[in-house]
C-alpha positions in Angstrom: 13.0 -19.2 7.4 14.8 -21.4 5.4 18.5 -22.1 3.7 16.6 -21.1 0.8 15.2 -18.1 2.0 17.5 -16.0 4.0 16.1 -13.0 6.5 17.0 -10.1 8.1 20.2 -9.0 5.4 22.0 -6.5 7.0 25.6 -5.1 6.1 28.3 -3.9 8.8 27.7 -0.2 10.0 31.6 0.2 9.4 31.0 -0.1 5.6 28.1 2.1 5.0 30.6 4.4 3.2 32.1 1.2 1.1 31.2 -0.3 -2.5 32.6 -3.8 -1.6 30.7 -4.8 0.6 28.8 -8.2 1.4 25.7 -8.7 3.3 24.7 -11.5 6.0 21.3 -12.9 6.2 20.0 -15.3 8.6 18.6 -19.2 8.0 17.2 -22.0 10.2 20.7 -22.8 11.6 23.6 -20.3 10.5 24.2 -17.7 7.7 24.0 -16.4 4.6 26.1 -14.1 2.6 26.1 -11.9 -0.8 27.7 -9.3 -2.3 25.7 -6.1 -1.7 26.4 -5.0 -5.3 25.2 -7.9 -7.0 22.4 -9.5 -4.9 20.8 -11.6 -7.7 23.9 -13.3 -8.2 22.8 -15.6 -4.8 23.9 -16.2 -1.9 26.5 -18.7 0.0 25.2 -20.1 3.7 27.0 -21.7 6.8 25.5 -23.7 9.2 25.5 -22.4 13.0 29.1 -23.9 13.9 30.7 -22.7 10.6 29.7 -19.2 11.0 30.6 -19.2 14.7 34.6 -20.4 13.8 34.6 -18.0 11.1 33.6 -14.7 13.4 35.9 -15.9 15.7 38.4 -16.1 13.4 37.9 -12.4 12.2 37.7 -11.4 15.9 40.8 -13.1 16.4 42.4 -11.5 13.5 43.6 -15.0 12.2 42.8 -13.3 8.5 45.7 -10.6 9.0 
């Protein structure tokens, strides 16, 4: 597994019902993400620590 050759893409079981959705994927050392709609447009990764903050943030609801 590489950043250039994410695994395992998977979208949230709370949007199995949605059309805007993205997916996440996993690398050597963090994440990567799509849009589930479009997945030949590519993908954008975080490393480990990047993705960590940024679930934490959601969890945290510092988005609403």
């Amino acid at each position: 597994m590489t950043a250039h050759h994410p695994e395992g893409w998977r979208k949230s079981s709370r949007s199995q019902h949605q059309t805007a959705c993205v997916e996440v994927g996993r690398i050597a050392d963090g994440a990567a993400v799509r849009d589930s709609k479009d997945r030949a447009a590519g993908f954008v990764t975080a490393s480990g620590s990047q993705w960590r903050a940024f679930v934490t943030a959601v969890k945290t609801d510092r988005f609403g």
